[in-house]
C-alpha positions as CSV (number, residue, x, y, z in Angstrom):
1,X,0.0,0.0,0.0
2,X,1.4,3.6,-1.1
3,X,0.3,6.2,1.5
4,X,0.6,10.2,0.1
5,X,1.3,12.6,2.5
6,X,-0.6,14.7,4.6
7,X,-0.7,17.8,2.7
8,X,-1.4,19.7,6.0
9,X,0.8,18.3,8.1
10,X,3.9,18.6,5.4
11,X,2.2,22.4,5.1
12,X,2.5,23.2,9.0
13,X,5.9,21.0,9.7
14,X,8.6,22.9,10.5
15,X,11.1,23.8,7.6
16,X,14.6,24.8,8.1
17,X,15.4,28.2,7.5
18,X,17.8,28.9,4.4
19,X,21.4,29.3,5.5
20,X,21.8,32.8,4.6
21,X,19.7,33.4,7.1
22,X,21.2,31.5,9.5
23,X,24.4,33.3,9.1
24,X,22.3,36.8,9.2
25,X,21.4,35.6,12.8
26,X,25.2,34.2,13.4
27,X,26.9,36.9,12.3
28,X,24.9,39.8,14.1
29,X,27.2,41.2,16.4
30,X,30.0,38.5,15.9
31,X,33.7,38.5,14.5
32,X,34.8,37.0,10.9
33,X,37.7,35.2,10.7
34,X,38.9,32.9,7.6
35,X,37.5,29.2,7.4
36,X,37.6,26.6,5.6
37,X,35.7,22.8,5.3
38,X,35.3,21.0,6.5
39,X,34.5,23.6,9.6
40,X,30.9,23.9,10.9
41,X,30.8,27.2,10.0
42,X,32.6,26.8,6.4
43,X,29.8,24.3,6.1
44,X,27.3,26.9,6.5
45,X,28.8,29.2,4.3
46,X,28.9,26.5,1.7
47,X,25.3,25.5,2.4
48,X,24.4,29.0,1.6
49,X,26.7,30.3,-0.9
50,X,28.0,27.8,-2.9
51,X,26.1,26.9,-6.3
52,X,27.6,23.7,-7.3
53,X,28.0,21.5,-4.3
54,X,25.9,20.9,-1.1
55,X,27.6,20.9,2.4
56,X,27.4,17.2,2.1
57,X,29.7,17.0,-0.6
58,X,32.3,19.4,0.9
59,X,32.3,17.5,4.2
60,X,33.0,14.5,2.3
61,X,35.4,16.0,0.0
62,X,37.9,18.2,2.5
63,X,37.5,15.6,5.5
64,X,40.4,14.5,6.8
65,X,39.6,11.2,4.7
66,X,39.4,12.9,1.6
67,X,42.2,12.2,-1.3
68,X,44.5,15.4,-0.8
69,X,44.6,16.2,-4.5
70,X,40.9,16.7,-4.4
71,X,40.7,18.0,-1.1
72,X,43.8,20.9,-2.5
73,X,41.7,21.7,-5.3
74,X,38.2,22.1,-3.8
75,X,40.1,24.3,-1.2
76,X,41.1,26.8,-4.3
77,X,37.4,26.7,-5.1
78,X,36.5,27.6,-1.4
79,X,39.4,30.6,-1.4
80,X,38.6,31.5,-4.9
81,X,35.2,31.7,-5.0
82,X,32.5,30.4,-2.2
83,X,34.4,32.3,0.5
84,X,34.5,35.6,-1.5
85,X,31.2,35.6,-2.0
86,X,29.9,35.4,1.5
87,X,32.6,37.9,2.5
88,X,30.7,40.2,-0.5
89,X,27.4,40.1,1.7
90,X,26.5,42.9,3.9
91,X,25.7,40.7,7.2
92,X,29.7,39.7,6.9
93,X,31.4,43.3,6.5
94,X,29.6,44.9,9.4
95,X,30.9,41.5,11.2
96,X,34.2,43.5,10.5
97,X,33.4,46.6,12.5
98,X,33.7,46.1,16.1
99,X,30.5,45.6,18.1
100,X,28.9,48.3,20.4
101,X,27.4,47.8,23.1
């Protein structure tokens, strides 16, 4: 037997929120420093700014399990590119400033 979903229960369940937003709410008041996967918050920033690969695959990819060729040249990506772009976002240049209080 094939049972559909409940339309209102998939329409009240909670969703997580998009990672941008998550960072918004990270990065109010905090400090930026550099990064890189497979760190928590690299993963975030991955989750939410990069448009190739999911988190997943970056976990997997610059663990410390991962082949180092692969993990050298998904790093470049990361430096080159993902990193940049969060850095490029409002929420992470007042993260620059110091916090008053």
């Amino acid at each position: 037997m094939h049972l559909m979903p409940d339309p209102v229960a998939a329409a009240i369940a909670p969703q997580p929120p998009p990672a941008s937003d998550v960072l918004d709410l990270v990065m109010q008041g905090g400090q930026v420093f550099t990064v890189e996967p497979p760190a928590p918050f690299a993963l975030i920033v991955a989750e939410a700014f990069d448009r190739g690969m999911p988190a997943s695959d970056w976990t997997a990819w610059t663990g410390p399990a991962a082949n180092p060729a692969l993990r050298a040249a998904l790093l470049q990506v990361w430096r080159a590119d993902v990193w940049p772009r969060w850095r490029a976002t409002p929420g992470a240049a007042a993260a620059d400033r110091p916090a008053t209080q």
